[in-house]
DOMAR-653226 format. One line per 8 residues: number of its first residue (from 1); for each residue x, y negated, z of C-alpha. Coordinates in steps of 0.05 Angstrom, whole numbers, padded with zeros to 5 digits. Layout:
<atoms>
NUM> X:Y:Z; ...
</atoms>
This chain:
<atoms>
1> 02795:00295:-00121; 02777:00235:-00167; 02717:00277:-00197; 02682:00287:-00129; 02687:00220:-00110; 02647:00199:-00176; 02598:00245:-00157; 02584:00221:-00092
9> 02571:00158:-00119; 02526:00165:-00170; 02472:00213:-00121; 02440:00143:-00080; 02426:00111:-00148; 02390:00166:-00172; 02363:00170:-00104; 02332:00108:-00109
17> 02312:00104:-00187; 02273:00163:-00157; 02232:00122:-00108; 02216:00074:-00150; 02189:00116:-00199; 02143:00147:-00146; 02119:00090:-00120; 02105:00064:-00182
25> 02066:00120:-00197; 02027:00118:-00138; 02009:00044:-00143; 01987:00066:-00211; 01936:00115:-00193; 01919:00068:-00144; 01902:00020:-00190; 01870:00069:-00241
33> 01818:00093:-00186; 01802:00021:-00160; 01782:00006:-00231; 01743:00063:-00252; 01693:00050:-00180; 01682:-00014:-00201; 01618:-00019:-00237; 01617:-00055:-00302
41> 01583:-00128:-00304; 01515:-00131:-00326; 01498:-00169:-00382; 01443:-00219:-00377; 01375:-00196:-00417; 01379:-00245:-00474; 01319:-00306:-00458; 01255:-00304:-00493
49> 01241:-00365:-00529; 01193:-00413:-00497; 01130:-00420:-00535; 01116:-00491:-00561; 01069:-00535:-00507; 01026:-00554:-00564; 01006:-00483:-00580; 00949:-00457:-00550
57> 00934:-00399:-00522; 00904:-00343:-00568; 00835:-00312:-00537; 00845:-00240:-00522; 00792:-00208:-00573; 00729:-00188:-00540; 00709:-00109:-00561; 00645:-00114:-00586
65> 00590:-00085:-00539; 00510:-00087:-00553; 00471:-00128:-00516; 00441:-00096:-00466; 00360:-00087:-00478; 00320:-00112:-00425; 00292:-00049:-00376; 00225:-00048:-00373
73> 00206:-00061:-00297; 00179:-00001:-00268; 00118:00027:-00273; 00105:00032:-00201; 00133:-00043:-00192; 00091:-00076:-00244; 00035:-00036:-00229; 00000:-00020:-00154
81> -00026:00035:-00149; -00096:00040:-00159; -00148:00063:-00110; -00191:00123:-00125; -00263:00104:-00164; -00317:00121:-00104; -00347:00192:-00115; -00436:00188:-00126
89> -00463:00257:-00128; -00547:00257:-00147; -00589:00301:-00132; -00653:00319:-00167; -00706:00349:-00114; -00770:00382:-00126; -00746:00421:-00185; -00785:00490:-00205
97> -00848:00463:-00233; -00829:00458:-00310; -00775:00473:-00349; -00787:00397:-00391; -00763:00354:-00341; -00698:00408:-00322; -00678:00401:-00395; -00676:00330:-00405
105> -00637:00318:-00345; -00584:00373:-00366; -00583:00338:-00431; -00546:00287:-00397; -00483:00315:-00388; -00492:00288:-00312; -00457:00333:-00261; -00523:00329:-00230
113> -00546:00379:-00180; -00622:00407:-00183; -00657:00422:-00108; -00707:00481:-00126; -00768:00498:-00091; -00764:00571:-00071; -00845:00590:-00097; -00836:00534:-00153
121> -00864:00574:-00210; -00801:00566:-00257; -00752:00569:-00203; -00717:00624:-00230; -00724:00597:-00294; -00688:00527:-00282; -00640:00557:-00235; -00613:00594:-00306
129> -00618:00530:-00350; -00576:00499:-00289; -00521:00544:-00291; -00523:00544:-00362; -00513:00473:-00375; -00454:00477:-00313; -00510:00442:-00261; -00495:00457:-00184
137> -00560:00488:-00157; -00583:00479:-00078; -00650:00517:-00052; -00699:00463:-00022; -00721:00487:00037; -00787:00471:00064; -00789:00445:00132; -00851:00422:00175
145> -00867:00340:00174; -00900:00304:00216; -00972:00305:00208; -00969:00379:00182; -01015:00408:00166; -01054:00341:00124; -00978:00348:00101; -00970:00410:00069
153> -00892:00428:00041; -00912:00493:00013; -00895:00564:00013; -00839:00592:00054; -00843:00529:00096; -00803:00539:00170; -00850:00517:00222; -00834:00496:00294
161> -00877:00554:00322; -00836:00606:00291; -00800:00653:00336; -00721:00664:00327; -00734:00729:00281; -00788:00696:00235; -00746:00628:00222; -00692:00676:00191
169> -00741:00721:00159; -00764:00663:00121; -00700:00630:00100; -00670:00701:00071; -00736:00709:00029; -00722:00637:00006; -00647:00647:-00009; -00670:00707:-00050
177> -00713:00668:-00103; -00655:00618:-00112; -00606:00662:-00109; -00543:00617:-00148; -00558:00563:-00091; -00490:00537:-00069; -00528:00504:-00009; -00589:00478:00022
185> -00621:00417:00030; -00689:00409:00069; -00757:00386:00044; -00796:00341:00089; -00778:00375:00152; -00783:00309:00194; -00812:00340:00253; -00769:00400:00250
193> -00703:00364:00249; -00720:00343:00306; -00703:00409:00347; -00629:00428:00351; -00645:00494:00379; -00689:00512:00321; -00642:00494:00267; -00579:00525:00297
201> -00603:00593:00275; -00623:00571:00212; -00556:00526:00201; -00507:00597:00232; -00548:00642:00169; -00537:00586:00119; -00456:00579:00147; -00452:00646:00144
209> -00474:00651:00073; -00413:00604:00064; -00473:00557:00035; -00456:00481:00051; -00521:00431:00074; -00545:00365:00070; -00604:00329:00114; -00647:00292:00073
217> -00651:00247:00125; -00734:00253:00118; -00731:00222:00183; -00684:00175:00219; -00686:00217:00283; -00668:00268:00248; -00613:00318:00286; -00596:00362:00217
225> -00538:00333:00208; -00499:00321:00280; -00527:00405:00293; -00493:00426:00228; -00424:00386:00253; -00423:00417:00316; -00435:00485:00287; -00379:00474:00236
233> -00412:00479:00172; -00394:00433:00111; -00446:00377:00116; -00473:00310:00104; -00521:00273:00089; -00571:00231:00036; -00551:00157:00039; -00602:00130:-00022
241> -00667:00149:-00041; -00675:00129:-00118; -00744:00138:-00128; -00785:00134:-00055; -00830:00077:-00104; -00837:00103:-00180; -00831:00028:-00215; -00775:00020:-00256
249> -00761:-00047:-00219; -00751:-00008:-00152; -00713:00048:-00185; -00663:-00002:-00208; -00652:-00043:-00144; -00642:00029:-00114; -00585:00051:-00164; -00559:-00022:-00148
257> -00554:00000:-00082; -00521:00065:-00091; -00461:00035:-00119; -00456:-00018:-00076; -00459:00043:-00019; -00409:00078:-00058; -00355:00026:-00067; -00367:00003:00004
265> -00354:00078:00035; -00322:00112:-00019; -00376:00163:-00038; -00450:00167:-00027; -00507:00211:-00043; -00578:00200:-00075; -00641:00228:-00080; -00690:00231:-00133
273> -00748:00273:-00177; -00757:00293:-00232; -00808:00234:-00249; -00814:00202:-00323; -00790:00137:-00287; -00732:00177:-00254; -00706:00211:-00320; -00718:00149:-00358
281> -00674:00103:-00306; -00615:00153:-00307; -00607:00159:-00381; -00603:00081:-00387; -00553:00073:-00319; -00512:00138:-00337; -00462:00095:-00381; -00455:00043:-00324
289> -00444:00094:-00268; -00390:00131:-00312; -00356:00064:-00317; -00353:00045:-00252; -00358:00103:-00211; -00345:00188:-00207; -00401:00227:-00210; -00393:00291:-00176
297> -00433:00347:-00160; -00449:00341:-00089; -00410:00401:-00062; -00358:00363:-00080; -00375:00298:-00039; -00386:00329:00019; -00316:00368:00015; -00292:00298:00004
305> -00329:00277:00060; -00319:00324:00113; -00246:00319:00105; -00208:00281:00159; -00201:00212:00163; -00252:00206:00097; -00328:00189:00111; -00368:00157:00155
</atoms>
């Protein structure tokens, strides 16, 4: 009996050592997790020492570049572009009568072009030395003048009485003694110019030849070269005669005048013979007109010429 009492009395003390133990436990792991979640102060980044006022600031070194060279400006900029030299083609009429006077003016190295009398006794002849020497070659048609016949132009010479079949018979036989002619130009032929409805079948045959041609403008009435526009072909016409007076003097005012045409229009075409005077004038000017202008062959000119917006 006395050892169950003790018993009974000793159970609530262990009872309540129990509790305590758990509640200390639990207020414990309490604590434990409440400490681990808190994050750990952060220490302050240590402060960089102030740099003394009286220092100065170092200059950041500069990587060494070259100087840049100066462009040139360009070319188009510094420079405006420069306007064509006018265009002078000369041609030499009356050609076929010696081979002298053919030679000294292919001497020149002139893109000259020789007009050749179809019954000219050397025509032939100087139509060979032409092409030779790289000389453009045109057949000089004879055409009736005024006054014919005091006024003779020669052989093979298209008259105004000439029916349709004859003016054509005529021209072939001429085209066949000059037969490297790249066109035609007309000799005296003031009165025959005159008739539209005579050239036009001459003008179709020489279009049709794909030959170009130029009025010599033997008269200023003349209707060559508003016939051969209307018809289409490639044409124009002689602005200068160099040598209508032989004297040197007059020759000279007249090559004056030919590039004062030329500058003025662009391009322009002269006239002259082979005279002594004539040959004689173009060796001495053929360094000046090099200089100041382009000589062309006259095929050339009138290509020039007949192309829009380009002429007059």
């Amino acid at each position: 009996m006395t050892q169950r009492k003790k018993s009974k009395k000793r159970t609530p003390r262990r009872r309540r050592a129990l509790w305590a133990l758990a509640v200390a436990g639990v207020v414990f792991a309490f604590l434990t997790g409440l400490w681990w979640s808190t994050p750990a102060p952060r220490r302050p980044a240590p402060k960089q020492p102030a740099q003394k006022a009286a220092q100065a600031p170092v200059p950041k070194a500069k990587p060494a570049v070259e100087p840049k060279k100066a462009s040139p400006p360009a070319e188009s900029a510094a420079k405006p572009p420069t306007a064509p030299r006018p265009m002078v083609a000369i041609i030499i009429d009356d050609m076929g009568h010696g081979l002298g006077p053919a030679q000294r003016l292919a001497g020149l190295g002139m893109p000259l072009t020789f007009s050749i009398l179809p019954h000219s006794l050397q025509a032939k002849a100087v139509a060979r030395l032409a092409h030779a020497h790289g000389v453009e070659v045109m057949l000089h048609l004879p055409m009736e003048p005024k006054g014919y016949p005091s006024r003779n132009p020669g052989q093979g010479v298209l008259l105004r009485e000439m029916t349709r079949e004859r003016l054509l018979e005529v021209l072939r036989d001429d085209l066949a003694r000059v037969p490297s002619a790249a066109g035609v130009n007309n000799h005296m032929g003031s009165a025959f110019t005159l008739h539209p409805e005579l050239l036009e079948p001459v003008l179709l045959e020489i279009k049709r030849r794909g030959l170009f041609y130029l009025d010599s403008f033997t008269s200023a009435d003349s209707l060559g070269l508003a016939t051969a526009q209307r018809l289409g072909l490639c044409t124009g016409r002689r602005d200068v005669f160099l040598d209508h007076q032989t004297n040197r003097e007059a020759i000279d005012q007249q090559m004056r005048r030919l590039l004062a045409l030329a500058k003025e229009r662009g391009r322009a075409v002269a006239i002259g013979h082979p005279h002594p005077e004539t040959i004689k004038a173009l060796e001495e000017w053929a360094p000046r007109l090099r200089r100041q202008v382009v000589l062309v062959k006259v095929s050339e000119a009138l290509s020039a010429r007949s192309s829009p917006g380009k002429g007059h």
